[in-house]
Structure formats: C-alpha cells, structure tokens
C-alpha positions, 0 to 999 in steps of 0.5 A: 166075494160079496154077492153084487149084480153083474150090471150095476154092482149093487150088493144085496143090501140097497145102496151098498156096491163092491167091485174088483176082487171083493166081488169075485171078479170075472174069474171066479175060482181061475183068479188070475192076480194080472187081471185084477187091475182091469177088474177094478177098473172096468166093474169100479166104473160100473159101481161108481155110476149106479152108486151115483145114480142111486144117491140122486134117486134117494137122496141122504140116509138118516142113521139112528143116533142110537146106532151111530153110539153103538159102533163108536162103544164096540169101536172104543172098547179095546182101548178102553179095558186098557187095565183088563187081562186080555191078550193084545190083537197081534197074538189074535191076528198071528194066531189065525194065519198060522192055523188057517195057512196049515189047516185052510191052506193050498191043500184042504181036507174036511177034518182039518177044516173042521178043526179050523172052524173051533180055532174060529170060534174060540180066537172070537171069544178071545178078540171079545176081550182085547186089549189094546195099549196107548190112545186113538192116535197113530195106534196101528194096535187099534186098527188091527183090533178092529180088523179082528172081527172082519178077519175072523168072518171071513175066515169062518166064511171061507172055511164052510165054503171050502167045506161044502164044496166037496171037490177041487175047482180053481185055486181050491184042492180038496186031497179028499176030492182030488176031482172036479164035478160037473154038478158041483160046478152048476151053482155057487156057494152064498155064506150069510149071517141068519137071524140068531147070528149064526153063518150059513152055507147055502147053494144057488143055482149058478146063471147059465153063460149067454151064447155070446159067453159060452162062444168067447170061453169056447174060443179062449180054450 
C-alpha cells in the first residue's frame, strides 16, 4: 500500500494522505477483508484530522497553469485519436487480468513474474496509443482508459515486490520459497519511481513493535 506515518497518515509527499487498505492497513501481509471497515474508519478519521489541520497551517496550493495543460492533454488524448489504429482500453484492461491472474496470481514463481514484468511493459506502450470511441460524457471507455496507467503501475509495483520477496508470508505463496524467513520479515519492501522514470524495489528496515504491540500479538496468538 502507499508508505503513510502511523499517526497522521500523511504519505511521503507533504500534503498528500491515504487510509484503509490503500495504506496497508494493520495487518500487513494476514489482510483480514472483515477488517477493512474498521480501517477506514479509525485511520480515515486520523487523515481527515491532520489533512485538516495541515490545509489551516498552509493555506491554498498554487498549481502551475502549465501543469494543469498537461494533465487535461494526457487526459484528453485517448478521445481525441478517435480516427488513429489503436486498440480500444478493454482489450488492455482484459489482457492484464488474465496474465497477472496466471503468472502473479495466488501461487508465484519468479520466472512467470519475470514473464509478467515484459507483458507490463509491452501493455504500457500498447495503452500509449488507446483509443477511445464517443465524447467525455457518460463514457465508461474513457475512464477505464484513464485508469490504465494507474493499473499497469501497480501491476508492475506488485509484481517486483513479489519478485524480491523470495519467500511465502501472509497471502504471498511463493512455490519456489515454500518457507517464511525470519529476516526476510525484518524490513518491508518500498517500489518508487526513480528520476529516469524507472520502478524501483528497495528494502527498509521494518519499525521494531512496542512492548505494549508485542504484548497484544502475544495475547492474540
């Protein structure tokens, strides 16, 4: 999920909060679907009061106007090659459910994930080109072109994570590294995008629990 702090949810990027699942949540690789509600509930209330608290503290953003251009042209861009060759967004869409379902799915081995990361690759060049039929209005085939970008992410991010982590922990079962390790489970894995546009994998050292945390996991066992 997106890196926040613990106590004001605030992501890395000043200004910018997450909660619930999006977060990671409280149970890290044992997500538990019951609990979700609760997640959002208490962590949303969290966001909602340090968001607060830092829009009072500094005041309203100015975004560059050239900025604002660019989104709305990347935005608008599917609609407008309307008479271009490209392949409309569901094919793109279907296509990476059905690899990252057979080669990222419940049970993972590094060389179908390798494989995985080149169907990523390739699907990003193809969603450069998408086209999408009709106007802004009521057009479901925009927004899932739209979405393409953010899936393909997360796909990639999801796929080096599993990659790296060269054991089973949690929902991940790697058949190659059938066993949990200890050190393994010291640090968890942080994807971010590096300066030439590339996604990185990097380990950090994971935040040792409290005495109070280790005595509520101990009672919970």
């Amino acid at each position: 999920g997106i890196r926040v702090d613990g106590d004001t949810q605030m992501s890395t990027i000043p200004g910018l909060y997450a909660a619930g699942e999006c977060a990671a949540g409280l149970h890290g690789a044992n997500r538990l679907g019951g609990n979700s509600l609760s997640d959002l509930l208490v962590f949303g209330m969290r966001a909602g009061k340090y968001a607060a608290e830092f829009a009072k503290k500094n005041g309203a953003v100015k975004v560059a106007d050239a900025q604002v251009g660019s989104a709305a042209k990347e935005a608008l861009a599917p609609i407008e090659r309307q008479s271009g060759s490209g392949e409309g967004p569901y094919q793109i869409q279907y296509a990476l459910q059905d690899f990252m379902q057979d080669l990222v799915g419940i049970v993972r081995v590094e060389d179908d994930m390798k494989k995985a990361l080149e169907h990523i690759g390739a699907l990003n060049e193809r969603a450069e080109k998408v086209v999408v039929q009709g106007n802004r209005e009521y057009n479901p085939g925009w927004h899932t072109a739209l979405d393409l970008k953010n899936l393909l992410t997360v796909s990639e991010a999801v796929t080096l994570a599993a990659i790296e982590r060269k054991e089973s922990r949690g929902a991940q079962f790697r058949d190659d590294y059938p066993e949990k390790s200890a050190e393994r489970g010291k640090y968890n894995l942080v994807a971010k995008k590096e300066s030439d546009g590339t996604m990185s994998v990097k380990k950090v050292p994971r935040i040792e629990p409290t005495a109070e945390q280790n005595q509520i996991i101990e009672e919970m066992k």
